[in-house]
N, C-alpha and C positions, 0 to 999 in steps of 0.2 A: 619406454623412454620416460624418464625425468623428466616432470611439470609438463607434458604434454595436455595440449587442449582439449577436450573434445569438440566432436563436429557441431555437436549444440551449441558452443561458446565457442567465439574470441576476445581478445583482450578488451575490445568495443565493447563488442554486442553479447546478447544472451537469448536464448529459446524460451517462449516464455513458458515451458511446461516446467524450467528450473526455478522461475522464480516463484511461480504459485512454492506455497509451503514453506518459503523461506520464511525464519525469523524475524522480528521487529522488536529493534531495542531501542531503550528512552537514554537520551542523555546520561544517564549514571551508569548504562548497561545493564537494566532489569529488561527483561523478555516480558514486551506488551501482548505479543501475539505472531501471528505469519499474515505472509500474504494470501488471502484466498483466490484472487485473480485481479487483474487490471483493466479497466476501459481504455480503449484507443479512438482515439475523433476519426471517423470513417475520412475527413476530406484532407485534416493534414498530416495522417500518418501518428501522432505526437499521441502518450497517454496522457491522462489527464485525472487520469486516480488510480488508486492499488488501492483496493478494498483489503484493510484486515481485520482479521480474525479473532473475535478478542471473547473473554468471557466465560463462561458454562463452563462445563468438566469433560475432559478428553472430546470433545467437541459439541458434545450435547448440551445444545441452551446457549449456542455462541450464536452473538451476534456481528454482524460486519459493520465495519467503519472506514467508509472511503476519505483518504486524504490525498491532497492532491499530490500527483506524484516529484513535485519539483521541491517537496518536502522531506523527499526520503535522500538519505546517503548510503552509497554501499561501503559497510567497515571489510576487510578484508580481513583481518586481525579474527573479526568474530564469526566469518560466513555469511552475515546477514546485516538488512538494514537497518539504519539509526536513524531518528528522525526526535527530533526537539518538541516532543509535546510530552506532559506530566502525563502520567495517567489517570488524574480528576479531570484533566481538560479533555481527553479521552471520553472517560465514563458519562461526560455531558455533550458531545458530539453527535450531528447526523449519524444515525446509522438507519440500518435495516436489520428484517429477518428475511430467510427462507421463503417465508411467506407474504414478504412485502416490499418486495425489490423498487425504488424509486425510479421513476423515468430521467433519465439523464440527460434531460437539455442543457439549453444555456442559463434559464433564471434559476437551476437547480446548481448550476455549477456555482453561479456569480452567489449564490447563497452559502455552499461549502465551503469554496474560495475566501469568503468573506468572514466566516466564523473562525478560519486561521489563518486570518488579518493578510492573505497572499493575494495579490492581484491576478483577475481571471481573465486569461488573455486569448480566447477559443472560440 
């Protein structure tokens, strides 16, 4: 059948094993990175960041960059998210490695939140 969903997606909602990997494009549509996965708040269901994947070469030496996720747009046009940050404001962002994954409270969010002037509301 024609434009048939899969059972991982409907027109709402999505699985999130599809959106790990998804693309992330800036405002002019250069490709910043993908998603590498997303935090969900255990009490209200809501995420509150998609970590991308930015950096290194075919993935070695990348580092992650959580934005909050009510930053992100999904294009349809291009398969994947668009979100309004340069990529200097990018490249001077919270992030992490592999090996240095931040604890995700609340003064770590109101901090993230705050560096892309979004109100933190969690």
């Amino acid at each position: 059948m024609e434009n048939q969903i899969e059972l991982d997606e409907t027109s709402d909602i999505i699985s999130s094993n599809k959106v790990e990997g998804t693309s992330v494009y800036d405002s002019e549509g250069n490709n910043l990175g993908s998603i590498y996965n997303f935090m969900v708040n255990k009490r209200s269901g809501q995420v509150e960041y998609a970590a991308l994947r930015f950096g290194g070469f075919l993935g070695i030496g990348s580092d992650y960059y959580p934005i909050p996720w009510d930053m992100l747009t999904y294009d349809t046009d291009r398969g994947g998210y668009q979100v309004d940050i340069s990529k200097d404001l990018l490249e001077s962002a919270p992030r992490y490695d592999e090996n240095s994954e931040p604890v995700f409270d609340q003064s770590y969010g109101r901090d993230l939140y705050g560096y892309y002037g979004v109100p933190y509301s969690f």
